[in-house]
Backbone as CSV, one residue per row, in Angstrom:
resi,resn,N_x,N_y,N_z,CA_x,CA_y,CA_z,C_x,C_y,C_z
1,UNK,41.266,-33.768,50.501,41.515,-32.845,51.583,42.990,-32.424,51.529
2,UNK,43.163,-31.194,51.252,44.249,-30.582,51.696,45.149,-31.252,52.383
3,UNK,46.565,-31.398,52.418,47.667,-31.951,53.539,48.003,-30.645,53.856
4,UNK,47.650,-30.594,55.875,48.131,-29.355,56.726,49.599,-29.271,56.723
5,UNK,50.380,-28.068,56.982,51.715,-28.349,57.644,51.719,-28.521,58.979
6,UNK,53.055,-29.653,58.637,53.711,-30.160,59.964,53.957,-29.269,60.617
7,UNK,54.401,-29.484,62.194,55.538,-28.398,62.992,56.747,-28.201,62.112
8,UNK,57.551,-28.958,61.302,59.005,-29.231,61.206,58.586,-28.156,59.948
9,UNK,57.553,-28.316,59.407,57.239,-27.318,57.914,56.827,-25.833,58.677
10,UNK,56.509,-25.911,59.541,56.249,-24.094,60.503,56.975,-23.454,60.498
11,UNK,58.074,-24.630,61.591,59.798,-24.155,62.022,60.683,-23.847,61.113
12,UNK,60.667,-24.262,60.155,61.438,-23.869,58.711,61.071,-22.972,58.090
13,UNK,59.518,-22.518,57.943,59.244,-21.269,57.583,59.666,-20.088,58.401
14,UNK,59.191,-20.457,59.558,59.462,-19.071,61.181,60.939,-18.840,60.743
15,UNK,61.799,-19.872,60.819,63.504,-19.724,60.598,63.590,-19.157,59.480
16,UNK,62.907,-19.249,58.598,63.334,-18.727,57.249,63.851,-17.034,57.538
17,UNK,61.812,-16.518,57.832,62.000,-15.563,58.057,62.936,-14.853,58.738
18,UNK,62.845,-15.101,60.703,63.868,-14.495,61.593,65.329,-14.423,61.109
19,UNK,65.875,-15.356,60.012,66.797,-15.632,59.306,67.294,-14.775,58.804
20,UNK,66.411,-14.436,58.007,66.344,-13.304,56.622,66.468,-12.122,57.756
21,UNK,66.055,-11.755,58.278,66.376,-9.910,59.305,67.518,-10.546,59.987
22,UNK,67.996,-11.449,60.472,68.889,-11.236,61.257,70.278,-11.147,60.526
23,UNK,70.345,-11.891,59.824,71.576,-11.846,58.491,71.653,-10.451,58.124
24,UNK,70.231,-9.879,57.728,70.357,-8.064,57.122,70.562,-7.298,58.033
25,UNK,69.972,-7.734,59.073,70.521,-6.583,60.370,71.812,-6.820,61.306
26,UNK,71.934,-8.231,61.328,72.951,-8.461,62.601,74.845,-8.503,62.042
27,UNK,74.532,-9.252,60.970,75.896,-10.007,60.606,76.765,-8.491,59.746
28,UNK,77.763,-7.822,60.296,78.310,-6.865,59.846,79.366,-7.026,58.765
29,UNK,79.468,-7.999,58.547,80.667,-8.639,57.648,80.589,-8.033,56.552
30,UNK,81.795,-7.211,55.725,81.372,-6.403,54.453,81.258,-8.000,53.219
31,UNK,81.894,-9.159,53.584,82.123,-10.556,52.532,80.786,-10.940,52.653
32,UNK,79.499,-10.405,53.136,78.379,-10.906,53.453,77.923,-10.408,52.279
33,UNK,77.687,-10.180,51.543,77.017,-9.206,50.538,75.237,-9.334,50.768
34,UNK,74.400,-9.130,49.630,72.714,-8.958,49.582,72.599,-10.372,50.131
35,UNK,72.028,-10.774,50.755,71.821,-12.479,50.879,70.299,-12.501,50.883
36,UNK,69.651,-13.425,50.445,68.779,-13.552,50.397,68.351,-15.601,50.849
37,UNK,67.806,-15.676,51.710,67.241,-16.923,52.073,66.093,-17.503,51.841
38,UNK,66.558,-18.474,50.655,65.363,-18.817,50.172,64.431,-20.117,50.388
39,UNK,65.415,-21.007,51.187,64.311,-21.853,51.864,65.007,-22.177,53.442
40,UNK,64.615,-23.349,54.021,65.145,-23.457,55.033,64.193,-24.933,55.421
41,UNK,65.385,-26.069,55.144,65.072,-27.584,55.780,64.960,-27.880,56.953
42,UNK,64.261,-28.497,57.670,64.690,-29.011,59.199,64.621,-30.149,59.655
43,UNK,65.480,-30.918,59.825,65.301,-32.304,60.050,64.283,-32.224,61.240
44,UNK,63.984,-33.870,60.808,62.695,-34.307,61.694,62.882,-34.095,63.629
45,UNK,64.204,-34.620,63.791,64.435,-34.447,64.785,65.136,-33.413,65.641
46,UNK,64.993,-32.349,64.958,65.513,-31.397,64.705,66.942,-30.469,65.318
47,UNK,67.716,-31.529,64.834,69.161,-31.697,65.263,69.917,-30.438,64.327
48,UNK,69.158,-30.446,62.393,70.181,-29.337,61.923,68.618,-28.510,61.075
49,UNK,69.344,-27.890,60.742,68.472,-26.325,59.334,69.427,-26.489,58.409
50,UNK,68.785,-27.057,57.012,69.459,-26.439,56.211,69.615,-25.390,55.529
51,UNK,70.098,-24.368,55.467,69.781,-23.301,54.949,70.097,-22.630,53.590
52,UNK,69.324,-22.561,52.459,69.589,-22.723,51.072,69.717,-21.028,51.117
53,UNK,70.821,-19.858,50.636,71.025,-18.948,50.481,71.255,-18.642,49.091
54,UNK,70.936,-17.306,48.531,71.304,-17.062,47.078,71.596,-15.132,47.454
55,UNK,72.995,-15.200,46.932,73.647,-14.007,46.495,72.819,-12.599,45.310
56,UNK,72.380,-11.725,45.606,71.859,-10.482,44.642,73.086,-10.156,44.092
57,UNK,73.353,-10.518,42.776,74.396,-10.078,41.864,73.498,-9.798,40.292
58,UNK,75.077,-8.794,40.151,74.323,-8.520,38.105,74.987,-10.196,37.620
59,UNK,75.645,-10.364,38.106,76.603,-11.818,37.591,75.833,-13.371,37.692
60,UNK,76.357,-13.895,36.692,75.935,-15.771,37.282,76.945,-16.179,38.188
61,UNK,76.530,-16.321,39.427,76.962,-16.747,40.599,77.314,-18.926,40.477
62,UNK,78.130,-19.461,40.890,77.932,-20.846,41.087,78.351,-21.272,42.589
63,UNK,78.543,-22.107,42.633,79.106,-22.613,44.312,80.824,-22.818,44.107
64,UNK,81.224,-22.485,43.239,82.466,-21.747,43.361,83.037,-20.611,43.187
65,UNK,82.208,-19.909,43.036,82.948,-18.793,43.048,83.300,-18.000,43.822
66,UNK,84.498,-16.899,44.528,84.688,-16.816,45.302,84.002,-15.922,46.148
67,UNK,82.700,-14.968,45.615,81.918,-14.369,46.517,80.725,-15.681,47.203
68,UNK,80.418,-16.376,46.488,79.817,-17.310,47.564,80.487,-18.132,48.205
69,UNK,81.956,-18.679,48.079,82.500,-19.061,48.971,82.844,-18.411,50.287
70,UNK,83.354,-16.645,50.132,83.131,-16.082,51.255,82.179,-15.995,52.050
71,UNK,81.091,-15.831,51.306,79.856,-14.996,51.932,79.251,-16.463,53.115
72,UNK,79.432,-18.007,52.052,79.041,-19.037,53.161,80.449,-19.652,54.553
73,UNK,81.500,-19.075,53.802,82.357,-18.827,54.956,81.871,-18.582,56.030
74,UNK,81.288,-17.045,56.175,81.105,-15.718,56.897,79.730,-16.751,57.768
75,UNK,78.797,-17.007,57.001,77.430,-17.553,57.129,77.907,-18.241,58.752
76,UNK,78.634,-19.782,57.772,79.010,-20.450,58.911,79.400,-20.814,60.041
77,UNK,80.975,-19.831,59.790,81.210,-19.170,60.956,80.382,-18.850,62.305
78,UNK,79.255,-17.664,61.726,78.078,-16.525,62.643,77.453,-17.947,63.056
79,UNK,76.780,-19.079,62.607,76.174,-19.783,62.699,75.887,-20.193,64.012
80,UNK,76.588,-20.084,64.844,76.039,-20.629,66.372,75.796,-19.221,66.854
81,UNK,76.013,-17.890,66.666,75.491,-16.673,66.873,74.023,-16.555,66.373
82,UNK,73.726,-16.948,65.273,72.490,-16.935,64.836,71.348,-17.970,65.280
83,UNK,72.076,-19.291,65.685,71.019,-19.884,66.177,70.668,-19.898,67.526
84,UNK,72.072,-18.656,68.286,71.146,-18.850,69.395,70.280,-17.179,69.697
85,UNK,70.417,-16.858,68.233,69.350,-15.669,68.084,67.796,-16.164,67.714
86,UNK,67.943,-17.227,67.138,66.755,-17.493,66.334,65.921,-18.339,67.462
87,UNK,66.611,-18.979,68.483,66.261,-19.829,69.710,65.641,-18.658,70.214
88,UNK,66.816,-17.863,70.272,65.671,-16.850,71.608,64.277,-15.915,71.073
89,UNK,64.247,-15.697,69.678,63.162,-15.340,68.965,62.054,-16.392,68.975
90,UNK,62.324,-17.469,68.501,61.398,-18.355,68.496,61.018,-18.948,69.637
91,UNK,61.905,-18.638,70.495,60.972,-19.933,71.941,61.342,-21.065,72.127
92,UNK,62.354,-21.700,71.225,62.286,-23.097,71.090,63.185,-23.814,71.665
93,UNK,62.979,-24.628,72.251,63.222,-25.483,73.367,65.021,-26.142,73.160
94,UNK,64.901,-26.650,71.378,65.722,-27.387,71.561,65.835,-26.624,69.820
95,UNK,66.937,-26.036,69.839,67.368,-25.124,68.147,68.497,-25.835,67.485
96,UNK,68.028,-26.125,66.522,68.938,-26.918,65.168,70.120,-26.040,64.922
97,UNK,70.929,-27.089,64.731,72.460,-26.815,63.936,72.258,-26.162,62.581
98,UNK,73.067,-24.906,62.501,72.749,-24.139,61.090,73.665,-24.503,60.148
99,UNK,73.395,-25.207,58.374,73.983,-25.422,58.140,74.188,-24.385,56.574
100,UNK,74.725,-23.635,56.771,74.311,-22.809,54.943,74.977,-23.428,53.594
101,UNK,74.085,-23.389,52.183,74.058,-23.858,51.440,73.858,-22.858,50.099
102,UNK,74.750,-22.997,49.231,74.036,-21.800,48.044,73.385,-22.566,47.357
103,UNK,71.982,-21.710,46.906,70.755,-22.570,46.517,70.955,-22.055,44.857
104,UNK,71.342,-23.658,44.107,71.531,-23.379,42.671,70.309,-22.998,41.886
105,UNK,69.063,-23.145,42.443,68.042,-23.349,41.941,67.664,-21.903,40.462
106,UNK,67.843,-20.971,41.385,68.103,-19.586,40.645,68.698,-19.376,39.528
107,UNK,70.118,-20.311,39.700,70.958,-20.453,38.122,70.233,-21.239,37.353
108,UNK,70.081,-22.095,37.669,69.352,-23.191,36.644,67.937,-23.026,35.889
109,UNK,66.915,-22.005,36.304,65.655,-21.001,36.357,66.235,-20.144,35.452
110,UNK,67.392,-19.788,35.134,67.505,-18.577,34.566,68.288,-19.392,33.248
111,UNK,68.985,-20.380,33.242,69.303,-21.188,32.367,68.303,-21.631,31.109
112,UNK,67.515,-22.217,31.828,66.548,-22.808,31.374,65.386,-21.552,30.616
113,UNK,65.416,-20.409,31.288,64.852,-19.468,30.794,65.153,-18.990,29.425
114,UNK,66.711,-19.079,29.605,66.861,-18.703,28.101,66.792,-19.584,27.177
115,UNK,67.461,-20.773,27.435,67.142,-21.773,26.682,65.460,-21.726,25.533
116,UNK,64.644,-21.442,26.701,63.326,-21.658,26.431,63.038,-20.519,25.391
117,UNK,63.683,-19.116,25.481,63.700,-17.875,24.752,64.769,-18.310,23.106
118,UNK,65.694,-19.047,23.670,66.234,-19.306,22.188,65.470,-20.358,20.890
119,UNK,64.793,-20.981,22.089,64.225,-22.043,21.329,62.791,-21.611,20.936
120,UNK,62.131,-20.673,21.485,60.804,-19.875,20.755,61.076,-18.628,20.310
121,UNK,61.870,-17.429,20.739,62.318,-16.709,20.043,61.153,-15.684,21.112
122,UNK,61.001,-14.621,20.902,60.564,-13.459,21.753,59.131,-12.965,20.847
123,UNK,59.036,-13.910,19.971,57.655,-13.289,19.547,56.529,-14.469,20.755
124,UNK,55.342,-13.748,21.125,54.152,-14.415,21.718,54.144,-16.131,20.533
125,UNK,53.699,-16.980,21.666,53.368,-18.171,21.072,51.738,-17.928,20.183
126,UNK,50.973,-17.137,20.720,49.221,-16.756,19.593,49.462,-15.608,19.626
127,UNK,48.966,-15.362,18.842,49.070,-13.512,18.359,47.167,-13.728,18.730
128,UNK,46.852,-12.909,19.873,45.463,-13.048,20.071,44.892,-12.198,18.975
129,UNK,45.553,-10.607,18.562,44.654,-9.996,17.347,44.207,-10.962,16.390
130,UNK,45.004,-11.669,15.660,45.371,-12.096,14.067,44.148,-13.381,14.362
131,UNK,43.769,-14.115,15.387,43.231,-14.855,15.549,41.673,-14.174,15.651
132,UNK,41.420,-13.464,15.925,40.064,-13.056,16.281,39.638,-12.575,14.475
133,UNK,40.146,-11.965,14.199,40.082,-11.223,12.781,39.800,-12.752,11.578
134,UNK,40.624,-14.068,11.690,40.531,-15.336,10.809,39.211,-15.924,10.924
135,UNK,38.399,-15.823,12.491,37.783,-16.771,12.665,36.305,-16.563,11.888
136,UNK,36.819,-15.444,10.894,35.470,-15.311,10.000,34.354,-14.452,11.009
137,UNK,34.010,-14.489,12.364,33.579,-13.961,12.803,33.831,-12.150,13.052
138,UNK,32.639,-11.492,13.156,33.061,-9.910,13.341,31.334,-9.641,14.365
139,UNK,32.270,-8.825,14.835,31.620,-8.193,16.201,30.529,-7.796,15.926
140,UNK,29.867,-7.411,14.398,28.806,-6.643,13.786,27.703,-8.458,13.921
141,UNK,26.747,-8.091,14.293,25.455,-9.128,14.669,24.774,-9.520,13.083
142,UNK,24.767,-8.255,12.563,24.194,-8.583,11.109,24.634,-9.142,10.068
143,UNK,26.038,-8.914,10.067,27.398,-10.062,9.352,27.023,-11.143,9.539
144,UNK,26.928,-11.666,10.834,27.081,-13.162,11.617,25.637,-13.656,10.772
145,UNK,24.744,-13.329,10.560,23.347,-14.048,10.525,23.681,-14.389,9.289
């Protein structure tokens, strides 16, 4: 049987979202750049959010560099602005401490991507034609017999 989600797995999704529009619509900061929120933790007791953010750049971004150091500056800062936006969106009784985080996950996905491209190279792993044509078999019924 399936495992349902928790409340604490709801609330982290709901936050995700309201998250994501309120950052694009609310926070005017030009150091804010594309942000994109890609997950969102919530402790059990739900004291904080963690909030895993990743920057839209042509560039490899890390957690030092200085557009994500601004941009989670900026984040942090807004942070009690936003949660008591996300309180009043959501309803919720008692709204977690926002904490933002740049989510490496993206670099390391794209790392590993190439890696995986250097180490097979850009041709297909089966060539499906070349295989159909070996197996001695042909589409003609009267061959086959």
């Amino acid at each position: 049987m399936p495992r349902e989600f928790s409340r604490i797995d709801r609330i982290g999704d709901q936050m995700q979202r309201e998250l994501a529009q309120l950052i694009q619509r609310e926070v005017k900061d030009p150091r804010v750049g594309m942000v994109t929120v890609n997950a969102v933790k919530v402790s059990r007791d739900l004291g904080y959010a963690d909030v895993y953010v990743s920057l839209l750049t042509t560039e490899e971004l890390t957690e030092e560099s200085p557009q994500v150091r601004d941009s989670l500056t900026v984040l942090n800062k807004a942070a009690g602005f936003l949660k008591g936006q996300v309180g009043r969106a959501m309803k919720l009784r008692v709204t977690p401490q926002l904490r933002f985080h740049f989510d490496t996950l993206l670099g390391h996905s794209r790392h590993m991507d190439n890696l995986i491209r250097e180490a097979v190279g850009d041709k297909p792993v089966v060539d499906r034609d070349d295989d159909a044509r070996n197996d001695g078999a042909s589409d003609d019924p009267e061959q086959n017999a």
